[in-house]
N, C-alpha and C positions, 0 to 999 in steps of 0.2 A: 583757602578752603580746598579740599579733596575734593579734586571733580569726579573722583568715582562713588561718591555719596549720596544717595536716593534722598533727597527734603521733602518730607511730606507734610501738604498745607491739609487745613482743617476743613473738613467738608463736612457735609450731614453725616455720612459714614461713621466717620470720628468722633461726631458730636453726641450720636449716637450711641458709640461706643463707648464712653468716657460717659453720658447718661446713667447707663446700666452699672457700669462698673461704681458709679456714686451711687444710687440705686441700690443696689446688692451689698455697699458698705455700711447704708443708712439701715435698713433692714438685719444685718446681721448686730450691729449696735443698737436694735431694740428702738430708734429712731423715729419720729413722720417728719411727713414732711413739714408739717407746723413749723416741729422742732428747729426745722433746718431754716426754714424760713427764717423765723426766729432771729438766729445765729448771724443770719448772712444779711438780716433787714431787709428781707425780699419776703412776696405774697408768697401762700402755698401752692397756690396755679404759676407762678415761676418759678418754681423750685418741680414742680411738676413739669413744664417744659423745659427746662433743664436733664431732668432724667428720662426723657421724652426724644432729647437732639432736638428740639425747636429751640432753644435758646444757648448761649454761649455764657460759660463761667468766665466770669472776671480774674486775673491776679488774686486778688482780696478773698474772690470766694474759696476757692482752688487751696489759696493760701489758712483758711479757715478750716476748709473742710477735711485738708490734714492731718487738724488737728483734732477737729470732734468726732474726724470717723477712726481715727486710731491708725490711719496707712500715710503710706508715702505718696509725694506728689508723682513720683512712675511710675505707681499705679494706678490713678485714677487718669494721667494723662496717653499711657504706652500700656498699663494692663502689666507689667511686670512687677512682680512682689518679691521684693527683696527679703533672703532669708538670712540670716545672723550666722556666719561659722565659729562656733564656739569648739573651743577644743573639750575632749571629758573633763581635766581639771579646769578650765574654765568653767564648765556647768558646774562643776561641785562647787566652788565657790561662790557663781552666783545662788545655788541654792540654800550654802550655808548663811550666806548673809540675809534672806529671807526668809530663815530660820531664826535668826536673830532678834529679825521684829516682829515675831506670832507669837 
């Protein structure tokens, strides 16, 4: 391991932040927290402390929540949104292929 590498453990700070950031994905996908509840087979007062930093996601959850809120697990866990480098003919192609099926 590189001893000049900062490991940063999970604090309220974090838990916090990783809240909002599920939070602001659940919301921008039209979401409640029912919904999320739902999903995850947790109440909606846990899925509330969750986006709160009083409660800590699971594996399972984190791992779900991936998937229904449309992002990557480095962003909900570090805040980083990974963007796609597509070159111009790459975009034309992906859009000719999605022209294909409208």
């Amino acid at each position: 391991m590189n001893q000049g590498t900062d490991i940063q453990k999970i604090d309220k700070n974090v838990q916090w932040d990783m809240g909002q950031r599920i939070q602001k994905a659940r919301m921008k996908r039209g979401l409640s927290g029912a919904d999320i509840g739902a999903y995850l087979d947790i109440s909606t007062n846990q899925v509330s402390r969750i986006e709160n930093g009083r409660a800590k996601c699971t594996l399972e959850h984190i791992f779900i929540l991936t998937q229904l809120l449309e992002c990557s697990a480095d962003y909900l866990l570090f805040g980083i949104e990974l963007q796609p480098n597509f070159s111009p003919a790459q975009v034309q192609c992906i859009n000719a292929l999605i022209a294909s099926f409208s």
